[in-house]
N, C-alpha and C positions, 0 to 999 in steps of 0.2 A: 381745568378741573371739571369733572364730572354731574350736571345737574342731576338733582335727586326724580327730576320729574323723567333724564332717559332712563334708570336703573329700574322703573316702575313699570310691571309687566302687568297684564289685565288679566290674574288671576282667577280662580274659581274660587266658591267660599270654601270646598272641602281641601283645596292647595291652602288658603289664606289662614285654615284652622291650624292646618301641622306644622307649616311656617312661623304660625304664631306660638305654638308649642315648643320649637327649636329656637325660637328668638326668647322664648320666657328662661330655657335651660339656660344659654349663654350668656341673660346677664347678670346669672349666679354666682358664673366663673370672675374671679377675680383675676388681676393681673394684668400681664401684656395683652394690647389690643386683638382681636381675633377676625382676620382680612378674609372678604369672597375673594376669592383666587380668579372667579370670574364673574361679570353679570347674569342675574337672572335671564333668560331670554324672555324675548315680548309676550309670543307662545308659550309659557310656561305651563307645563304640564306633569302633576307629580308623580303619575304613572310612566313619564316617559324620561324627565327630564334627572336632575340630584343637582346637589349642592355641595357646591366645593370650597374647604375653608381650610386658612391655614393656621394651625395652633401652634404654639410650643407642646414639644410634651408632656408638660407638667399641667398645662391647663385643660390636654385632650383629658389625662388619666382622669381629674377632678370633672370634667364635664358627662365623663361615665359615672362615676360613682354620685353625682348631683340626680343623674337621669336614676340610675338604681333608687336612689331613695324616694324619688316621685314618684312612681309607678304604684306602689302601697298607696297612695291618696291619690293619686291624679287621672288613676284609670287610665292608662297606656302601654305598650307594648315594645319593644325594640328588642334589633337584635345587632352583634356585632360579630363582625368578620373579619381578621387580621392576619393575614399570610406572610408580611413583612413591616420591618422596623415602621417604614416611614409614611404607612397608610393604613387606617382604619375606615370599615367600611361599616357605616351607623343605619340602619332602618327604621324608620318608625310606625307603628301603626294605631287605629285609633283603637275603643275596645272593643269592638265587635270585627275590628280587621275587614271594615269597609274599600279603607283608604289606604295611603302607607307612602312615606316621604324619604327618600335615599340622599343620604348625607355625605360623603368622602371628606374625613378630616386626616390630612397632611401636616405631618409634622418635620417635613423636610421636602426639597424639590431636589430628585433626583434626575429629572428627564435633562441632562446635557448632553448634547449628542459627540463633544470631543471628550468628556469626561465621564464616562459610562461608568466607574467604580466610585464616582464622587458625587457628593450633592449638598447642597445648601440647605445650615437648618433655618428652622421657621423663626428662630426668633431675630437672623438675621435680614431675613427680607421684610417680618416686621418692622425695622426700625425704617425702612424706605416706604411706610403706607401713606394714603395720602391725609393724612389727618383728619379728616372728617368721618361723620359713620351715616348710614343709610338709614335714616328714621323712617318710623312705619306712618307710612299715610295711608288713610282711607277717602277715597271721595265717594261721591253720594250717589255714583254710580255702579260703581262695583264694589267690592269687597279685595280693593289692589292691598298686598300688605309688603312692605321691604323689611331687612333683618337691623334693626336699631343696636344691636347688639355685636354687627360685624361692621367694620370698616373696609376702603378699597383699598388697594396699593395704590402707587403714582402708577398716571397711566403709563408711562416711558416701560414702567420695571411690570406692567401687566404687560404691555405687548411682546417683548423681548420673553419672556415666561410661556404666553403665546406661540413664539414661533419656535420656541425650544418645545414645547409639548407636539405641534404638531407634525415637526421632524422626526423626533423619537418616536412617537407611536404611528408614525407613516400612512397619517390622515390624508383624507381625498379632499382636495382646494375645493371640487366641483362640487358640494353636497352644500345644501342649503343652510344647512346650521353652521358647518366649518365657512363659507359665504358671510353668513349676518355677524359671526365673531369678529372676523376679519374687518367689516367693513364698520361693527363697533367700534372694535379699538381703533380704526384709525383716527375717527370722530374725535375718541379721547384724547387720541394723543394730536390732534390738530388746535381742541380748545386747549390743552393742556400748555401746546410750545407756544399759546398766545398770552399767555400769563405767567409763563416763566424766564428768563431770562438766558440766553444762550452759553453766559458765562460761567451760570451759577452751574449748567447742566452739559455737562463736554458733549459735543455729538448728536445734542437734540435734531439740527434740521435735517443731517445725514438719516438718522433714523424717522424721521419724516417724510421723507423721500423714498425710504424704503417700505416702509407702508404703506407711500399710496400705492406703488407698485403693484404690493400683492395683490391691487383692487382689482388686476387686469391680467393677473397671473395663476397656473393652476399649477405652477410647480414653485417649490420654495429651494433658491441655489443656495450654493457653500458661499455664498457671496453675504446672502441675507443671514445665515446662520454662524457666521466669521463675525461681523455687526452687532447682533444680539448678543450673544456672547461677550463681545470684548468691551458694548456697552453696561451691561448687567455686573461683572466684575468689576469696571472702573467704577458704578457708583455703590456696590458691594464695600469695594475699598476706602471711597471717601466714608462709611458709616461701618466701618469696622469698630465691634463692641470690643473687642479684646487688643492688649499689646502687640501679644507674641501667637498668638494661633489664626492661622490662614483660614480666610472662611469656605473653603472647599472641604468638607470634611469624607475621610472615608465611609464609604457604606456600609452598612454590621451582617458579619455573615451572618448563614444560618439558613440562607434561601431552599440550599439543596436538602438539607434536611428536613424543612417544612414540606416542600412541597411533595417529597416521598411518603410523610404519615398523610398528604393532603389526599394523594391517590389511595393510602388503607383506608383512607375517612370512606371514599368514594366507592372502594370491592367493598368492605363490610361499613354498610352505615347503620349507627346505635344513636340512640336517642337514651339520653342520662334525665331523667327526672329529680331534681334536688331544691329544696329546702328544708326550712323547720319539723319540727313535730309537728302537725294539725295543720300545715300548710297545704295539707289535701294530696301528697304524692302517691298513695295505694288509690284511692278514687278514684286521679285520674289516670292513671294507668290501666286500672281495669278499664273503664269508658273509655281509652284509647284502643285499647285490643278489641272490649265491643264495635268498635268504630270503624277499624279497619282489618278485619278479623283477615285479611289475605292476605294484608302489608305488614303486618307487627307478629315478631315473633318474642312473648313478653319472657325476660328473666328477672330473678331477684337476685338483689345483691348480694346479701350475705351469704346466699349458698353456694358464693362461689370460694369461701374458705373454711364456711361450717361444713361443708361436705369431706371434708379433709378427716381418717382415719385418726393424725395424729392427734387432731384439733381434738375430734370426741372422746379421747383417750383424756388428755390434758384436761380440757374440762371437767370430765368427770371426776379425774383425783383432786381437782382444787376444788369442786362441790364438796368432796370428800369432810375440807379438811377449813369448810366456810367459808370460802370467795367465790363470791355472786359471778355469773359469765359476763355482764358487764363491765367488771372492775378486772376480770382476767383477760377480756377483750381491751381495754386500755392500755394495761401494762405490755402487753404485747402487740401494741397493734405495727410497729415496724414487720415485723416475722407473717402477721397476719394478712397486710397490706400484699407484701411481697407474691404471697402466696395465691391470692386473689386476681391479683397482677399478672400471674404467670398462666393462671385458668383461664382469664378474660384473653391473652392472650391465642392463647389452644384454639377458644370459642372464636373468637374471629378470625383465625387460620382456615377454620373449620366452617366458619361461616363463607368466606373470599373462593373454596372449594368446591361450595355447593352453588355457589352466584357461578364460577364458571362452567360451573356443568351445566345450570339452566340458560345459560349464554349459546352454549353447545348446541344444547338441544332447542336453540329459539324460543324460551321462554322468557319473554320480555319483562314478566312481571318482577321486579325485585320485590326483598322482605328484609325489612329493616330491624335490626335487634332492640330492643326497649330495656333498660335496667333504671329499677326505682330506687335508685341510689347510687351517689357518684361513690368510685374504688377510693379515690382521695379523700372523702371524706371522712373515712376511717380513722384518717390522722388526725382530725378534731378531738380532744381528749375534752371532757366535760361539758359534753354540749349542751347537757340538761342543764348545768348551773347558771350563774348571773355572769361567771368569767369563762366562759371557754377559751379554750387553747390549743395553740397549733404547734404539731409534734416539731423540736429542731430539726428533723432530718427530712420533713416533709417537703419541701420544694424540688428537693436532689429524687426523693423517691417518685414526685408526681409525671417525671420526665419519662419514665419507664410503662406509664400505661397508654395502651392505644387509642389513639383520637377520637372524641365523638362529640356530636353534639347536644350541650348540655341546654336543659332546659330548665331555669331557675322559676320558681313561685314565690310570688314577692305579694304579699300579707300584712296587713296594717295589724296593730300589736293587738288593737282592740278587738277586729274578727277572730285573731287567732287566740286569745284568753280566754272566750269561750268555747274552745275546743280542749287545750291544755292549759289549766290554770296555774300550773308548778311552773308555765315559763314566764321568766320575768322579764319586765322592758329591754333592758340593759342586755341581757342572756340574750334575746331573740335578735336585736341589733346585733350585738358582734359576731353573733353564728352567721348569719345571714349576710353580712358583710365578707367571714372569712371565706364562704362558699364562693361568693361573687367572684373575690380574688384569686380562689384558686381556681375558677371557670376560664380568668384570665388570663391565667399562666400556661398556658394550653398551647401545643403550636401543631396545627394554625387551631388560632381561636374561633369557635361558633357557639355565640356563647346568645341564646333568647331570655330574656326578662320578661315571665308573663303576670303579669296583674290578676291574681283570681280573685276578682274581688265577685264576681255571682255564684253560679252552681258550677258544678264538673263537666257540666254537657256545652256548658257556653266556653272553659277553658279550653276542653278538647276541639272545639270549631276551631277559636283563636289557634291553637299549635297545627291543625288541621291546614289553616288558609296561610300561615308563613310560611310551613314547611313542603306545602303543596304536595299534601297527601291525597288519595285517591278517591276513599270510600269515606261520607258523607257519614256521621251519627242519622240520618232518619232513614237515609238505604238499610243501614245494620240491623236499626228496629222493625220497618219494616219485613226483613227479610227473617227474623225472628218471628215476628206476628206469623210470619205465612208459615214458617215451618212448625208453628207450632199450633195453628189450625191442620195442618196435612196433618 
């Protein structure tokens, strides 16, 4: 078993801040244990390096909506990125987007290189962790901190995971980091097979022999990967949670179709600004198009269905005849949605047209669409009230609008009360929860959670430095100041 004193990397304090940040999320999470899939390296570096952990799914989803709700008080940032079932990809940052800690939580290991359509979930190779968790120390010389909140596997069923990852992704032996992994876990698993017993563990010395190998190997055979494999199974086997179901389970389609809205994400990218009332989304929109007046090309939302002939036809006769556009916009918002859905469309046809003509013609610079309001949120039906609600038909509708990324404003009740007093606690929680969800439901998801908790010029930096925009808020002013002395 693993001393707590090798898993301890001689971090920096602005690594030992965000680590402490993800270690305070995770031990909110309740449930099954939540395993590093690998050691921190010695070098740890949280610009270079992320953090890989393996949840159940039930404890990833809960680990996002714990992070959502912190970000209103805790001053932070993150964003997620999901392109398939079995991986989420977590960012965090601090609130000025100094720093920024990259996460991969795993809710299943898919990398087998004889079963490429199958994969192991996470709560299955939970049950083989090594029982202990990594508490955080500090010594009095640095600022070292480990995750008190993850556990490790046994090393046997880390290293066999090991040479399954580095087969399927067809890693180079000769690189210094695939090197120190390697000659980590042997470590492991050398202290490991001296406190376990050969009986209790079919195969341990065989697989000790095979890892010291790779010490002096830069190619991994069908030899080592035949071993891995048929040990990782057999002790799969011995802790099988279920009667009747094989822990190989298949993989859930859907890949080919993500990755085709991932390429529209990519010819037309939009930038969706969404929360609350008074959660500041006109503000900072206009200071984004100020900011990047050559990157942003700004739309609003509504006129992608108010603009509609029939719309102001409609309206008008139910003015007529005393129903307010708002309660005529609810009751219709399936027909409305639709309709906005099929504009937003056009516009990003229309936008993917004009990106290839300036591709044409070598103009490097893309222009990204901005809309101050998600099309799905239409389907919220009283959002002003204390119960807002989400239309039935809404998740089958939300599948029909094109990908973008959504930028959520997450606002402590108390900032936003003095902006719009009519919203009430309860009201602003479940709104802001249903946005979240449906940011979620996105494929692929790119969903930013930003904390405004200062002015709109420090928001716009933060969405500026994540999404690694071009043009600078004090280039914009400056470049106003000049034109407007000339």
């Amino acid at each position: 078993m693993t001393s707590a004193s090798a898993l301890r990397p001689p971090l920096a304090y602005r690594s030992a801040t965000l680590l402490s940040l993800l270690n305070s999320l995770l031990l909110r999470v309740e449930g099954l244990p939540i395993a590093l899939l690998r050691p921190l390296p010695q070098n740890f570096d949280a610009e270079r390096d992320d953090v890989d952990l393996l949840i159940s799914h039930e404890q990833r989803s809960r680990l996002l909506e714990i992070a959502f709700k912190a970000t209103a008080t805790e001053h932070f940032h993150f964003r997620v990125l999901q392109s398939c079932a079995e991986k989420v990809q977590l960012t965090f940052w601090d609130e000025r987007c100094e720093e920024s800690l990259k996460v991969d939580l795993w809710s299943s290991f898919s990398q087998i290189p004889n079963h490429r359509r199958k994969a192991i979930s996470a709560e299955r190779l939970l049950a083989l962790h090594a029982g202990h968790s990594t508490a955080i120390q500090k010594g009095p010389a640095d600022d070292s901190i480990l995750l008190e909140a993850a556990v490790r596997l046994r090393s046997d069923i880390e290293f066999c995971l090991l040479i399954l990852h580095l087969v399927v992704r067809k890693k180079s032996l000769a690189t210094t980091v695939t090197r120190e992994r390697l000659d980590s876990a042997f470590e492991n698993l050398k202290s490991f097979s001296l406190t376990e017993s050969p009986e209790r563990i079919d195969g341990l010395p065989e697989l000790l022999q095979v890892a010291e190998s790779t010490r002096f190997s830069n190619v991994l055979s069908q030899q080592h990967v035949q071993l891995a494999e048929s040990h990782l199974f057999r002790e799969l086997a011995k802790a099988d949670l279920s009667d009747a179901q094989p822990f190989l389970d298949f993989r859930k389609p859907g890949r080919t179709i993500c990755r085709a809205r991932r390429w529209i994400a990519q010819q037309a990218p939009c930038i969706v600004i969404i929360g609350s009332d008074g959660a500041g989304k006109t503000t900072i929109c206009k200071s984004l198009v100020a900011a990047c007046p050559s990157s942003i090309v700004p739309m609003v939302a509504k006129k992608l269905y108010r603009r509609s002939l029939i719309y102001r036809i409609s309206t008008g006769l139910a003015k007529r005849i005393g129903i307010e556009r708002g309660l005529f916009d609810e009751q219709h918002c399936i027909w409305l949605t639709l309709r906005a859905a099929t504009a937003f469309w056009m516009v990003s046809v229309w936008h993917m047209t004009k990106q290839a003509m300036r591709a044409l013609l070598k103009i490097k610079r893309s222009r990204i669409m901005l809309l101050d309001r998600s099309i799905a949120g239409f389907l919220i039906q009283d959002r002003k009230s204390q119960n807002p609600r989400l239309h039935p038909q809404a998740e089958s509708l939300e599948r029909v609008l094109p990908p973008s990324t959504t930028v959520l404003l997450s606002v402590s009740f108390e900032k936003l009360s003095l902006r719009k007093q009519e919203m009430s606690y309860l009201g602003h929680q479940l709104y802001q929860r249903m946005l979240f969800e449906q940011a979620l439901r996105q494929s692929p998801v790119d969903l930013i959670v930003l904390s405004n908790s200062g002015n709109s010029d420090g928001a716009v930096r933060s969405i500026q430095s994540i999404l690694k925009l071009d043009y600078s808020l004090a280039e914009a002013e400056a470049k106003s100041q000049a034109e407007s002395a000339a």
